[in-house]
N, C-alpha and C positions, 0 to 999 in steps of 0.2 A: 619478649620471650624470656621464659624463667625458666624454674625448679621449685615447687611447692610440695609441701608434706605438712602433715598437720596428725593429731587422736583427736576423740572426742570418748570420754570414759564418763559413769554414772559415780566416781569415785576420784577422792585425789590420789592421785599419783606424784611419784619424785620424791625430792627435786629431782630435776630431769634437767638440770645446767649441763652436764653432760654429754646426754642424749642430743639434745638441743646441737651441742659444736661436731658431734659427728655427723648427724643426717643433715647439718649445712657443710659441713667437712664436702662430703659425700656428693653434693649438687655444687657445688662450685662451679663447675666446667658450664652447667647450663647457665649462670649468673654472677661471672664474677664481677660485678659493678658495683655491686649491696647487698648487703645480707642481714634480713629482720626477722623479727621473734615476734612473736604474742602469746603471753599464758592467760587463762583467766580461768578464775574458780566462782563460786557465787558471791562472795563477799572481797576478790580481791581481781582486779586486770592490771596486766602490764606489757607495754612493747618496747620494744629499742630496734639499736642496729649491730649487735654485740651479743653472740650468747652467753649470755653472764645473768640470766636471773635465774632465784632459787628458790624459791616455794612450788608446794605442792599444786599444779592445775587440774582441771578438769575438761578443759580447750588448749591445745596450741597447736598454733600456726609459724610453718617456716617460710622463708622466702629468698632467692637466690637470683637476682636481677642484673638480664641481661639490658639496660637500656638504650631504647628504639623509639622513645616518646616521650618524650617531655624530658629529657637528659638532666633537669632540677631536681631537688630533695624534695618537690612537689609529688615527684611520680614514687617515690618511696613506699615499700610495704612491708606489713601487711597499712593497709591503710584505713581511713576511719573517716567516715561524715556522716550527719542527719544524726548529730549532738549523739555521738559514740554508741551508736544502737546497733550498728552492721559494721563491720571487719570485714576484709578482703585481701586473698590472696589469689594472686590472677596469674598464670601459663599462655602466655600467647600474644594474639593482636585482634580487636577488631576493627574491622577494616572501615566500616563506614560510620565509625562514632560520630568522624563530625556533624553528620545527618541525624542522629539521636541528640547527641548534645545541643542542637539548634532546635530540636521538638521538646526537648524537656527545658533548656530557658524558654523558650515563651511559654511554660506551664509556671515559670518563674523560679527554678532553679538555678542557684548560682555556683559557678564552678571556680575552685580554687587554682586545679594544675591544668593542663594541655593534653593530660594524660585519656589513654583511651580506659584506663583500670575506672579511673573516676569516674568515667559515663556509664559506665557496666552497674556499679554501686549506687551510682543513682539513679539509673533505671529498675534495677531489683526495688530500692525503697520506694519507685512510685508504682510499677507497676507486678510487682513480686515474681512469680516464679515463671509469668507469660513475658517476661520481658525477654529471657530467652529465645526464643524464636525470632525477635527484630533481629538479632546480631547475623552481621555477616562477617564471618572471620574464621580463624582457629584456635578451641580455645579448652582450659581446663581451668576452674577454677572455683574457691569452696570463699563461703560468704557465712561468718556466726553473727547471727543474731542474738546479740546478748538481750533485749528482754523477750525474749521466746526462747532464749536456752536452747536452740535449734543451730545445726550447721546443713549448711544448702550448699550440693555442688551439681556442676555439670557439664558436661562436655560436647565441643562441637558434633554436628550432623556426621560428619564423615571419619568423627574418631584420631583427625591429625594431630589433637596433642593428646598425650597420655596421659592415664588418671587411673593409678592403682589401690588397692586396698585389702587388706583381711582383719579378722576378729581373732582377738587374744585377749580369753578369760575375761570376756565385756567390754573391752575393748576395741575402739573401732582404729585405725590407723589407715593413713593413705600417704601417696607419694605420687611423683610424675615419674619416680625410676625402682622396680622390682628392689635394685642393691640399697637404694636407704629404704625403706620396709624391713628389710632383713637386718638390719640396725637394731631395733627393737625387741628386745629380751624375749621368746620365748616363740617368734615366731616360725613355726614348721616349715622345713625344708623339700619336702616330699615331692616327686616327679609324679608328673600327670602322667598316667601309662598310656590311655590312647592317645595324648599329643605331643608321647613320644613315636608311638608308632608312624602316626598320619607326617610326623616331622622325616621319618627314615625313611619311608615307604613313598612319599608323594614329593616330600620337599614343602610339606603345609605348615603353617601354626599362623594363629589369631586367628584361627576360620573359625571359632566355639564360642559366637558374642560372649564377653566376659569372663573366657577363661586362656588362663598362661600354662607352662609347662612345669607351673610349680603349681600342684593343687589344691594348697590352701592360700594361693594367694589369685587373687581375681580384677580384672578390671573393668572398668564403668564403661557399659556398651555404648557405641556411637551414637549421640542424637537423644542420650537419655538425662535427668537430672537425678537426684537422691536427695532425700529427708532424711535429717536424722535429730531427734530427740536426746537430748543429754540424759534424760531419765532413763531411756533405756536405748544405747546406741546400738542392740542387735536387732533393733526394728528397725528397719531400710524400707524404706519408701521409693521405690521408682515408678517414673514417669517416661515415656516416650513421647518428646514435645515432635519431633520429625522423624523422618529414613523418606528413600525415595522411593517412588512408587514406578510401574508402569502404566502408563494412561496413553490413549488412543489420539492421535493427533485428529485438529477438525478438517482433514483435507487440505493441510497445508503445501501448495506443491515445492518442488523440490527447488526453486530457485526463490520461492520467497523465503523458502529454510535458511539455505545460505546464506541470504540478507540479513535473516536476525540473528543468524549465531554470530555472524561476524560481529553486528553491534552487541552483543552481552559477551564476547570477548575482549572484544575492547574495553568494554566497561569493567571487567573484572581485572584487567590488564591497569586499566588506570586507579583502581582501588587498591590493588597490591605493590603498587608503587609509594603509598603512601607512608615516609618514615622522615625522621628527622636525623637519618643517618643516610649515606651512600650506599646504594642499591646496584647488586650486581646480579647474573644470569648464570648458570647452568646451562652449557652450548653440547648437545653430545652431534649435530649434526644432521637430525632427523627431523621429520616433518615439529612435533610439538614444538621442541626446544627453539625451535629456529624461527617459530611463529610467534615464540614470547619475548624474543630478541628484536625480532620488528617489529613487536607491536607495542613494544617498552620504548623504544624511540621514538615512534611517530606519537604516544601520551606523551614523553618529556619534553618533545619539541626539537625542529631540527637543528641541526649542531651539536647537541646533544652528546655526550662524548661517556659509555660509562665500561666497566669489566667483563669481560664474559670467561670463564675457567671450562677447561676442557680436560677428559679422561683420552688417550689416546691408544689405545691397545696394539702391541708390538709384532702383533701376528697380521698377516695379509687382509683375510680372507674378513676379519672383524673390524679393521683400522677403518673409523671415519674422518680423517684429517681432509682428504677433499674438501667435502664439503661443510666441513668447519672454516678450514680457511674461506672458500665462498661465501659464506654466511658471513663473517666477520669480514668482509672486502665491502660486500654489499651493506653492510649496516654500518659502516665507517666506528669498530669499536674497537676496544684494544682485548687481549684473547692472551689468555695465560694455558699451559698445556703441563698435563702429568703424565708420564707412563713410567708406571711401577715395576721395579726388577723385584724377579721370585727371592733374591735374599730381600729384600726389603720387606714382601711378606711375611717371609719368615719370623723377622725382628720384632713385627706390630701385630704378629697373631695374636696374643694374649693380651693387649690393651686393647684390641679390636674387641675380643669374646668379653673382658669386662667391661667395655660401653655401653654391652647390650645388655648385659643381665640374663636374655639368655641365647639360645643359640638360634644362627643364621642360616639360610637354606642353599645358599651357594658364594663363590668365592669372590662374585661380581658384586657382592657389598663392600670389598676391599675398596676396588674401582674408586667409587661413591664416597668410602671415607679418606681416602687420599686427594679428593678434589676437595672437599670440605677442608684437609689440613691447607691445601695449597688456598684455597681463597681466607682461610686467616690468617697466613704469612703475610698474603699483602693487607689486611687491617681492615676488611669490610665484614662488615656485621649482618647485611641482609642481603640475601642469594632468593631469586625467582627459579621455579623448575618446575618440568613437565609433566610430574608424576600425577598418577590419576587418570591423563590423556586416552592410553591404550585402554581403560578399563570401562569407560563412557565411550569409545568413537571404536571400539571393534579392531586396536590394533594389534595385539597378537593375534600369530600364526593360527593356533586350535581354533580361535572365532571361526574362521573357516569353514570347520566340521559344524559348528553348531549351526551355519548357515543353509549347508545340504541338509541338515537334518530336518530345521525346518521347512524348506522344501520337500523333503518324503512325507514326513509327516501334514503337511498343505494337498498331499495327493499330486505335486506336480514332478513327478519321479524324470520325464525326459529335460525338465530344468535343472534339477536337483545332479542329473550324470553331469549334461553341457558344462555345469557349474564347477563340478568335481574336476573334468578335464581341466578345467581354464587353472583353477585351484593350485590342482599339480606341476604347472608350469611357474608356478610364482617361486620367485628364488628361495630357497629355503625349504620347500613344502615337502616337491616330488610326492612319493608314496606316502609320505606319512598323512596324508590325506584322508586316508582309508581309516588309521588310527584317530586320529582326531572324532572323524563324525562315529566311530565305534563308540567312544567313551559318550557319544552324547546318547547314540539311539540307543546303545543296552545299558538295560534298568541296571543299577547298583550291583544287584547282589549275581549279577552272571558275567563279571568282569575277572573272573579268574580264570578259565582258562585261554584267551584272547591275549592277555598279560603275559602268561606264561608262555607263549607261542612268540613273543614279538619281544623276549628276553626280558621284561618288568612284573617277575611276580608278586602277588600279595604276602608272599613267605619268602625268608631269604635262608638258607643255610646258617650264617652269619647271626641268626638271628636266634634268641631262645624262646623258640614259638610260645614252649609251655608256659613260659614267664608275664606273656599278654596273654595268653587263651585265659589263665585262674583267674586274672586281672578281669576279665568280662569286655578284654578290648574287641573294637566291631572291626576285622579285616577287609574293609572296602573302599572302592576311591570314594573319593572326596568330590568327583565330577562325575554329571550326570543330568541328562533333563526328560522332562514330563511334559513339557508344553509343546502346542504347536508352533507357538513362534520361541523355537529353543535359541536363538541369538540373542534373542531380549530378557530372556528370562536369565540365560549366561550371564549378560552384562548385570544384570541385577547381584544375581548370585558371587560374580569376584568384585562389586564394588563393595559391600556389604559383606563378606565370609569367605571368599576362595583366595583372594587373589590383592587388593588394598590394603587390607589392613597389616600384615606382614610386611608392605611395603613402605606404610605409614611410619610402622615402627622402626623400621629400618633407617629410613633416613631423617628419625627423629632424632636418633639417637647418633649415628655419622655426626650429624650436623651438632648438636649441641653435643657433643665430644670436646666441639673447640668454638664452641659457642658463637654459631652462628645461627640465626633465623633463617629457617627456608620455610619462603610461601610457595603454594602453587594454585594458582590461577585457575585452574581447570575445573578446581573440584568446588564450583559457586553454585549455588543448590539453584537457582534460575538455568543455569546450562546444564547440568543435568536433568532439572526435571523437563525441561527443553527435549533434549535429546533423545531423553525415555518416553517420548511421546512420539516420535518419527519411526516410519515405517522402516523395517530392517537394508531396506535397499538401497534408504539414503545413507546406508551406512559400509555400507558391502552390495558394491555392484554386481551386474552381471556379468563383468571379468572378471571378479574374484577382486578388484581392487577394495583395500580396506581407505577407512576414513575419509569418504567421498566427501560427503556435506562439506565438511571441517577442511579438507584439502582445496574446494571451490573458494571457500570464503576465502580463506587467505590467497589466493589467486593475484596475482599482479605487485602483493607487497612479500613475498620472497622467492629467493634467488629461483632460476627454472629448474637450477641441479635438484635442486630440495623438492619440489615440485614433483616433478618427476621420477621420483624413488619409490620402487617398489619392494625392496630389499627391509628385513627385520633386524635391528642388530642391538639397537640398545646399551647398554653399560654389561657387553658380553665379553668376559677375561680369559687369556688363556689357561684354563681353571688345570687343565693336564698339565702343561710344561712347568706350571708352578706347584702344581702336589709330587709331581716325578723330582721335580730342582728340590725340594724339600725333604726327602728319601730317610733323613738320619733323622728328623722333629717326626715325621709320621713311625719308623718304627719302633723310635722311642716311645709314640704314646699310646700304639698299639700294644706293645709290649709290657707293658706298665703294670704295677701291681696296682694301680688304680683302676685300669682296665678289669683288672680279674676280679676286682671287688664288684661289679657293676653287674648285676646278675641277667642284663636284659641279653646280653653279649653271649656268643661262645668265641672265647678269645682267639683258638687256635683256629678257626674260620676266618677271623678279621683277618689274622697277620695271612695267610694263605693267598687270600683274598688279593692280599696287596706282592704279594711276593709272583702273582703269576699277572698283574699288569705289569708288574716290572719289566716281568721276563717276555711281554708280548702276548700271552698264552688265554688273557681274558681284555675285554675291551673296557677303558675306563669306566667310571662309576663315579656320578657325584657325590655318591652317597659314602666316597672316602674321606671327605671332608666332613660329611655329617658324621661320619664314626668320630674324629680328630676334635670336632666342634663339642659334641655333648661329651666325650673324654675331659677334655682339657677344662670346658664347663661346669662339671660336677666335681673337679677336683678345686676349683675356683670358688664355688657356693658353699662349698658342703652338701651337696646335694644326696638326698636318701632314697634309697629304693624298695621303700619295705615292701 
């Protein structure tokens, strides 16, 4: 796990000695073990481990190493073999190198480090841009070919590590973090208007493959590679080597399902174990986490003794310590615990919002980076966790609606009530049942006044309508479906655009904040494309229970509490008691002459806004934290609103 940035310009540039110590300045946190250069122009290259060179390049490559493999000056980069023709700067892990590295020696490749960077590198040099698709991992990372004068990069299927970029004056630039890009002289600051809006209005961002909430900076969609020519770096080549698909199972019935998903989560289980560092867990207590805690043990073997880090939330109604202590009784492991007091919020709001680069959708990404601080107090470097889970197996709540709906729309309407009954009685649900299969069956553009009826309109008072309407913003949700089997098509829809990739980033960036590795398991392109191919029912019963298959499989190896939970809760914060505990940081940044600069705002709405939840008189709103977030944000960035 790194931090990589690099240009590639059809001119020299620099010296750029620099540039060079800030955008490694800048990734630190994701690598603080090494830190390497590469410049190269036509007539000169050079690398070290010190930004300290100074001639003009036409290539450079940064690198910020976290190391998890090969822990020698073996695994060092940017790195070089096949007699200095390919450089390499690699973000991530793959997970099954040793199985490549064992097919490309008996092609008679020999390998110098242990490293999984080097199997990547020389797989590109034997089988070029299709080598891609053998990898199974997480990954971002750019390969120059110095005699092709060409920089190749690309990013895993499911988009877990990040891979940004924009063009300044011919110039190509890229980063794994929005804040080193914005390093480099000249590049525009400007807010994306409709992902601002879709960010206030829904709670959305990354759902626009390739685009962020800064509009001229963009990044490399999931599953894709890019070309680029040094003669001319504003030529971009992309490729889609994967994305998942939905395909029709052949009649698999529903307990030989269970038998294979169990075995290709084991197997994804024991491949994400693989590090030459100590490996710990992510426990929130619920079906996923608790499945990768058991199934991390019975890969290592028993006796087996390793970490599991928990969020603990201070409120009743959300605390899963039950059955975290269960889980950790049954798997005989040791269990560290966080829960965050709202001053403590308070204190890490602003190094939380500069983690990200940009802003987050609710307050329960605190949660997440406060477990990530607490598992590098104790000194481990690689964390496993759930994420992805709910997004392939149907476990949030709204799946639900999109399950009636395809039932109405299947024509089987006294299924589709029965179903809704059962629905409503699932903790959590009640009426909002009704809401959920609303947003699936009405088309896009007749979701206004339904919204408005159930207090979430497409317009907010607060809001300076006129300011999106000139902008040519599109005022509609972001969810909605067309198909008959609208649950399948949902899960496609948040694995790829609604709903993952927000989450990818989010706890990319938690996590290498304090440079730690978090894998997840879940998201191995065989268990999905698995999954995507099972009928909607293995996945959502007809009680309404979610994650059936996946609930079967693991059957017998965790605890029955866990088992048996029907409850939604998640890494869910007392997001009120901490924005009301906070009263003097919110009307300070309401009130701000940063605020009145910001023209998408009407200021004296905000502050009203919040002055009559105070008072009881309007019922909370996440969206007080989104006002707080893109404030404190753009006063952060320099962000422009022209």
């Amino acid at each position: 796990m790194c931090g990589i940035a690099g240009l590639v310009t059809n001119r020299r540039i620099g010296p750029v000695d620099h540039l060079c110590a800030e955008m490694i300045a800048s990734m630190k946190h994701r690598g603080p073990d090494d830190h390497g250069w590469l410049l190269a122009s036509n007539d000169n290259i050079a690398t070290g481990h010190l930004p300290a060179a100074n001639f003009p390049p036409q290539v450079m490559m940064l690198h910020c190493r976290l190391a998890i493999l090969d822990l020698s000056q073996t695994g060092w980069q940017p790195m070089s073999r096949e007699n200095g023709r390919f450089f390499i700067v690699l973000n991530g892990e793959i997970y099954n190198f040793k199985e490549i590295r064992a097919e490309l020696a008996k092609k008679g490749h020999e390998f110098i480090s242990t490293s999984d960077t080097e199997v990547v590198l020389a797989a590109y040099a034997f089988w070029g841009a299709e080598a891609v698709s053998r990898f199974v991992g997480m990954f971002a990372f750019a390969i120059f070919d110095k005699k092709n004068n060409s920089m190749f990069l690309a990013r895993d299927g499911f988009g877990i590590k990040p891979l940004y970029y924009t063009l300044v004056d011919g110039t190509f630039i890229f980063a794994s973090e929005i804040p080193t890009i914005l390093l480099y002289p000249g590049v525009k600051r400007d807010a994306d208007s409709q992902a601002l809006y879709d960010y206030f209005i829904f709670g959305a961002s990354d759902h626009r493959p390739g685009k962020t909430l800064f509009s001229n900076i963009q990044q490399l969609p999931a599953g894709q590679t890019l070309t680029i020519s040094l003669n001319d770096p504003t030529n971009l080549s992309f490729k889609q080597y994967w994305q998942p698909t939905l395909t029709a199972s052949d009649g698999l019935s529903f307990n030989d399902a269970v038998v294979r998903l169990r075995e290709l989560f084991l197997e994804s289980i024991a491949l994400h174990i693989r590090s030459d560092v100590p490996v710990a867990a992510a426990l929130s207590g619920g079906l996923d986490s608790t499945a990768i805690v058991m199934a991390m043990g019975k890969a290592m073997g028993e006796g087996t003794r390793f970490a599991t880090f928990s969020f603990i939330a201070n409120e009743a109604g959300i605390n899963e310590e039950r059955w975290v202590d269960d889980v950790v009784q049954a798997a005989g492991v040791g269990n560290f615990k966080v829960t965050p007091k709202p001053e403590e919020f308070a204190q890490d709001i602003d190094h939380l919002i500069r983690c990200h680069g940009e802003p987050v959708f609710s307050t329960s990404m605190y949660a997440q980076y406060r477990v990530y601080k607490l598992i590098s107090q104790h000194g481990i470097k690689v964390v496993l966790d759930g994420q992805g889970a709910d997004e392939i197996l149907a476990g949030y709540l709204y799946y639900l609606g999109a399950r009636v709906t395809s039932l109405v729309r299947q024509g089987r309407y006294i299924d589709a009530g029965r179903f809704a009954l059962k629905a409503k009685n699932r903790p959590g649900v009640g009426m909002q049942i009704f809401n959920f299969t609303g947003e699936f069956l009405l088309p896009r553009n007749m979701h206004t006044l339904p919204r408005r009826l159930i207090g979430k309109p497409l317009v907010a008072k607060w809001m300076n309508s006129d300011w999106f309407a000139n902008r040519g913003v599109v005022m509609q949700t972001t969810r909605s479906s067309q198909a008959d089997e609208a649950l399948r098509e949902q899960l496609l829809q948040t694995l790829t655009t609604t709903g993952l990739p927000k989450l990818l980033r989010f706890q990319d960036r938690n996590s290498m904040a304090f440079s730690i590795e978090s894998r997840v398991p879940f998201l191995n392109q065989k268990i999905v494309d698995f999954l995507f191919s099972l009928p909607e029912e293995y996945l959502i019963d007809g009680e309404a229970n979610s994650k059936v298959v996946f609930r079967e499989a693991m059957g017998g190896m965790i605890p029955q509490s866990v088992f048996n939970r029907r409850d939604k809760v998640g890494f869910t914060t007392p997001e009120q008691s901490w924005m009301v505990h906070m009263n003097d940081l919110v009307e300070e940044t309401l009130g701000s002459n940063s605020t009145k600069e910001i023209p998408l705002f009407n200021q004296s709405e905000l502050q009203k806004n919040w002055q009559q939840i105070q008072n009881g008189r309007r019922p909370f709103s996440r969206q007080v934290w989104r006002w707080v977030n893109v404030i404190r944000w753009a006063e952060m960035y320099g962000v422009q609103f022209s």
